[in-house]
Backbone as a chain_set.jsonl record, in Angstrom:
{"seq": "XXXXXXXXXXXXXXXXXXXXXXXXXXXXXXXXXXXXXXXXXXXXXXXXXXXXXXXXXXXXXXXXXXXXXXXXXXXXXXXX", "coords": {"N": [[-3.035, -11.332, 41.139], [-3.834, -12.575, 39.039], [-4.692, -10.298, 37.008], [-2.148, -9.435, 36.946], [-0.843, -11.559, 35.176], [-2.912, -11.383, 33.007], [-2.527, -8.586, 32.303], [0.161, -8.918, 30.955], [-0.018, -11.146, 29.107], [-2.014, -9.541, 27.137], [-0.617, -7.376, 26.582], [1.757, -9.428, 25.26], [0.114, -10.106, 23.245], [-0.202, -8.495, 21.349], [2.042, -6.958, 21.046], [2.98, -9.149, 19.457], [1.491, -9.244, 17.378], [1.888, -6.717, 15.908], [4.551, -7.045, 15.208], [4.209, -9.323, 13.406], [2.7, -8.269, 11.547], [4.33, -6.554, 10.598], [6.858, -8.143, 9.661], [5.353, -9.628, 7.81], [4.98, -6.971, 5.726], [7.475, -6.146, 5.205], [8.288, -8.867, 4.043], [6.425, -8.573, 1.778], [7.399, -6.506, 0.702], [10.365, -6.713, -0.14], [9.019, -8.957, -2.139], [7.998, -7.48, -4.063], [9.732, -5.541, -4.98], [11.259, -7.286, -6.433], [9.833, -7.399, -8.662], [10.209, -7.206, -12.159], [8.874, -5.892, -14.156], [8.398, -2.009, -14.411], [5.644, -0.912, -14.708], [4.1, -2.655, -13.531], [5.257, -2.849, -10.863], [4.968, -0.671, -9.854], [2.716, -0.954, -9.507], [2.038, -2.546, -7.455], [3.445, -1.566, -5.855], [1.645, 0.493, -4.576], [-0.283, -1.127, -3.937], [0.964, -2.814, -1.639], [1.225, -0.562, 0.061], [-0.95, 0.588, 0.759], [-1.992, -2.107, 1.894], [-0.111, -2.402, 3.85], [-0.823, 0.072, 5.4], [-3.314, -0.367, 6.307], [-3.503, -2.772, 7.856], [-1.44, -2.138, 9.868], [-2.992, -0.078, 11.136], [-5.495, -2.168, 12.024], [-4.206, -4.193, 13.465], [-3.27, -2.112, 15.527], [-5.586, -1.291, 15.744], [-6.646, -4.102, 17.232], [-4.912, -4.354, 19.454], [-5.451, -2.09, 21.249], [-8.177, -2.409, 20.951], [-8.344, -4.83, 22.895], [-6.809, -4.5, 25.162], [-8.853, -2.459, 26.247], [-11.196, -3.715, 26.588], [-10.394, -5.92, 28.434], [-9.585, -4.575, 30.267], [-12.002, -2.717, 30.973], [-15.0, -1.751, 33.218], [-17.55, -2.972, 34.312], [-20.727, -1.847, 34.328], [-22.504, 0.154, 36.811], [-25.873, -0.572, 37.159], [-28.357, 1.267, 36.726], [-30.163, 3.138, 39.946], [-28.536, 1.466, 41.486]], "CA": [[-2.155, -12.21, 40.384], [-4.679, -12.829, 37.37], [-4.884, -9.263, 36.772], [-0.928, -9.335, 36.192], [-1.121, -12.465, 34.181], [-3.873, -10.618, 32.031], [-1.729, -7.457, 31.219], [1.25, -9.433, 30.282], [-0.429, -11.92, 27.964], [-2.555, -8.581, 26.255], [1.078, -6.744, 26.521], [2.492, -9.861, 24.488], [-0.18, -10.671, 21.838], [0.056, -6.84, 20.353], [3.601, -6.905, 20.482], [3.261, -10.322, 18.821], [0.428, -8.505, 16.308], [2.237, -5.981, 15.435], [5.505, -7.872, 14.75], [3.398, -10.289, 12.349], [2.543, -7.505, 10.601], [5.585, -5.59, 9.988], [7.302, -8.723, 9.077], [4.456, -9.955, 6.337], [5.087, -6.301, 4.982], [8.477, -6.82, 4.972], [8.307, -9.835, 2.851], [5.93, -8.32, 0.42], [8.312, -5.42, -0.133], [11.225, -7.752, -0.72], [9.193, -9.488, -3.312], [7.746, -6.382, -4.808], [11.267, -5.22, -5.313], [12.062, -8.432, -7.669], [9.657, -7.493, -9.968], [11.041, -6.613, -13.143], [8.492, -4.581, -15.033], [7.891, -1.149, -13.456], [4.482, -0.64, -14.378], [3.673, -3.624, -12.576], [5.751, -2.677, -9.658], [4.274, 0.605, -9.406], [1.066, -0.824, -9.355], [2.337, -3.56, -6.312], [4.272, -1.292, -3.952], [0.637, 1.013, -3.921], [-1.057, -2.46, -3.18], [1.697, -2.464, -0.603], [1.105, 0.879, 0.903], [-2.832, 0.184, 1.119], [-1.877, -3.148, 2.758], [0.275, -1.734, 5.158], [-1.848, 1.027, 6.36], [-4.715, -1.52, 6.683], [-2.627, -3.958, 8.544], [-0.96, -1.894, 11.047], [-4.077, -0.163, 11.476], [-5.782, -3.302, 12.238], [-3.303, -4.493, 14.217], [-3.327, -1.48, 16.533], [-7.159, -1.527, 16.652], [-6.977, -4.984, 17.642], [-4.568, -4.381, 20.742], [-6.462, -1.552, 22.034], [-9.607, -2.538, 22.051], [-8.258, -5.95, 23.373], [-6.983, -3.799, 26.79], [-9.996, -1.83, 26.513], [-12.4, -4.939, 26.807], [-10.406, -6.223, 29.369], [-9.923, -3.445, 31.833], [-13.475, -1.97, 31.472], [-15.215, -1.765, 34.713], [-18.813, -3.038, 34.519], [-21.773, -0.48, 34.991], [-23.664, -0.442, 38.011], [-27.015, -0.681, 37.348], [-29.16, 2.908, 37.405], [-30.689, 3.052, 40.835], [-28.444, 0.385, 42.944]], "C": [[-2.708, -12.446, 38.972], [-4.527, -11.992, 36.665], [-3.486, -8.644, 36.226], [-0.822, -10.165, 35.249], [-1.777, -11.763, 32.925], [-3.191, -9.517, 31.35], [-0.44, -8.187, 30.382], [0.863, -10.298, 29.121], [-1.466, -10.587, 26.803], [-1.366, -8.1, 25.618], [1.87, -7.299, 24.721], [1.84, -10.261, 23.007], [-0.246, -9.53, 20.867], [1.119, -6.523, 20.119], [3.478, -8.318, 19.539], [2.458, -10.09, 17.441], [0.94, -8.091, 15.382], [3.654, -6.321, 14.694], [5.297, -8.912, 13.356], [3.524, -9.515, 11.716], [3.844, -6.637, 9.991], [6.575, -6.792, 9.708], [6.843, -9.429, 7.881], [4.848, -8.55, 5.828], [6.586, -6.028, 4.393], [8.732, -8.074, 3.586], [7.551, -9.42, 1.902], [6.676, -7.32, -0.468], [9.665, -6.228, -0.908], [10.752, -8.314, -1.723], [8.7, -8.487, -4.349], [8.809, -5.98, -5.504], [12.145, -5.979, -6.696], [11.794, -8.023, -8.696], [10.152, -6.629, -10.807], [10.101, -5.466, -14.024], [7.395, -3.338, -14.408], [6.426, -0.739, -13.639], [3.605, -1.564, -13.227], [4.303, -3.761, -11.259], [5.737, -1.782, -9.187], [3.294, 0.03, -8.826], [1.324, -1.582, -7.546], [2.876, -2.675, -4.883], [2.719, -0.175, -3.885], [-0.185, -0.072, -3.42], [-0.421, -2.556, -1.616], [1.429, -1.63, 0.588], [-0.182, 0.738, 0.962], [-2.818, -1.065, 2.388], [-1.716, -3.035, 3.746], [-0.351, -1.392, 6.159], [-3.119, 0.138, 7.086], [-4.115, -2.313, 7.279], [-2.218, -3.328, 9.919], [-2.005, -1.225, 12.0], [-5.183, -0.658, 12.223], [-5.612, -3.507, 13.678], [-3.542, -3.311, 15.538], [-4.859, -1.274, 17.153], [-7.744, -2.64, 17.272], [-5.815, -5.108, 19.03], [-4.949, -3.306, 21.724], [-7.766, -2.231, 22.53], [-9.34, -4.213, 23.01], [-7.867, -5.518, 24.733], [-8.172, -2.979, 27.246], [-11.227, -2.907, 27.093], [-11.951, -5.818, 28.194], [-10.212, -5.775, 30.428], [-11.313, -2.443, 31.894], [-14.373, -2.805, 32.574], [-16.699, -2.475, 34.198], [-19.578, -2.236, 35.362], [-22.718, -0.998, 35.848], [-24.92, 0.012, 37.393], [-27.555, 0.745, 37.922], [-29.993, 2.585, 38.572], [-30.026, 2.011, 42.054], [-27.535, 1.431, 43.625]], "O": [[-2.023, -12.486, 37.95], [-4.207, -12.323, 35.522], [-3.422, -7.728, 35.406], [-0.666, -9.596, 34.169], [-1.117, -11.622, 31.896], [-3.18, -9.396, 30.125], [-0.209, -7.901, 29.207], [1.513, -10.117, 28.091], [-1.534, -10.902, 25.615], [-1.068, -8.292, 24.439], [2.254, -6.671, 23.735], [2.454, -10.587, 21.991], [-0.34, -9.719, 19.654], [1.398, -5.854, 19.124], [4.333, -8.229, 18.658], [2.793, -10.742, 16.452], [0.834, -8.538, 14.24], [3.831, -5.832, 13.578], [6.151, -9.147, 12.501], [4.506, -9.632, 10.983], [3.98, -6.23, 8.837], [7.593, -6.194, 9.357], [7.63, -9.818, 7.018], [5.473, -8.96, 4.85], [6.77, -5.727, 3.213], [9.269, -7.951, 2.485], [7.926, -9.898, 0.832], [6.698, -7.2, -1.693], [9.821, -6.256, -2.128], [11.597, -8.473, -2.604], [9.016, -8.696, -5.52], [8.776, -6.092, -6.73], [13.028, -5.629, -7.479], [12.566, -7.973, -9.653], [10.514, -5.496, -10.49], [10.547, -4.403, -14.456], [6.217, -3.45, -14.07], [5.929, -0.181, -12.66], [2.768, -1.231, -12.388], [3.964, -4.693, -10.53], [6.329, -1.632, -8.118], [2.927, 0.381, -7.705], [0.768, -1.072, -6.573], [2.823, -2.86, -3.667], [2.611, 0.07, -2.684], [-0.813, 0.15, -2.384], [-1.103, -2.416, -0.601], [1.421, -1.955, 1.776], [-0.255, 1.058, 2.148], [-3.413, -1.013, 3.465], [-2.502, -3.296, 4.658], [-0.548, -1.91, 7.259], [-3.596, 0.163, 8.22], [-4.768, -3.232, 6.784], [-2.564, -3.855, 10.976], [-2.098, -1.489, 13.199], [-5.831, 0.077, 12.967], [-6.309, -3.241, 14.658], [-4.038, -3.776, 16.564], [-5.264, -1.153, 18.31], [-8.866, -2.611, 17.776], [-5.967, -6.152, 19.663], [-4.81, -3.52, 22.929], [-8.255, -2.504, 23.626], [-10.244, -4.611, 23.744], [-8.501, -6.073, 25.631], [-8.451, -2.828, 28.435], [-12.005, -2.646, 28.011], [-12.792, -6.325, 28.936], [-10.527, -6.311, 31.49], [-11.534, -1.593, 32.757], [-14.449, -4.02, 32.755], [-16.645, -2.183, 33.003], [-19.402, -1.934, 36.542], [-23.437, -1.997, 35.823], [-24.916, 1.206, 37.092], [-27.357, 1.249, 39.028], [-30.716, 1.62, 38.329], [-30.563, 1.737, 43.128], [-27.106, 1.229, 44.761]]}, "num_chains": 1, "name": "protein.A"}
């Protein structure tokens, strides 16, 4: 019963991760978009696209290793 509990709450905070994140990038593109002078909105949507990548990135290395940490087995001990 714990062990279902446990996948469903991992399940929901990486869907809940990953959602964060693609809605903060979302809003930065939207305001990127406003600005009016394109050198400076060149420079913002590559801030953007750095962000992103680093974000979702993130994000996915923080719901792996978060099932990884909690379904790894503990090592028996050499010799028992």
């Amino acid at each position: 019963m714990i062990r279902r509990l446990i996948v469903v709450i991992s399940i929901l905070a990486g869907t809940a991760t990953l959602l964060a994140v693609v809605g903060a990038l979302e809003f930065a593109a939207v305001r990127v978009a406003a600005i009016q002078m394109p050198l400076l909105r060149a420079a913002a949507r590559l801030a953007t696209l750095v962000l992103g990548v680093g974000l979702l990135v993130g994000a996915t290395y923080f719901s792996t290793h978060l099932v990884v940490r909690l379904y790894r087995q503990k090592a028996e001990p050499p010799g028992s």
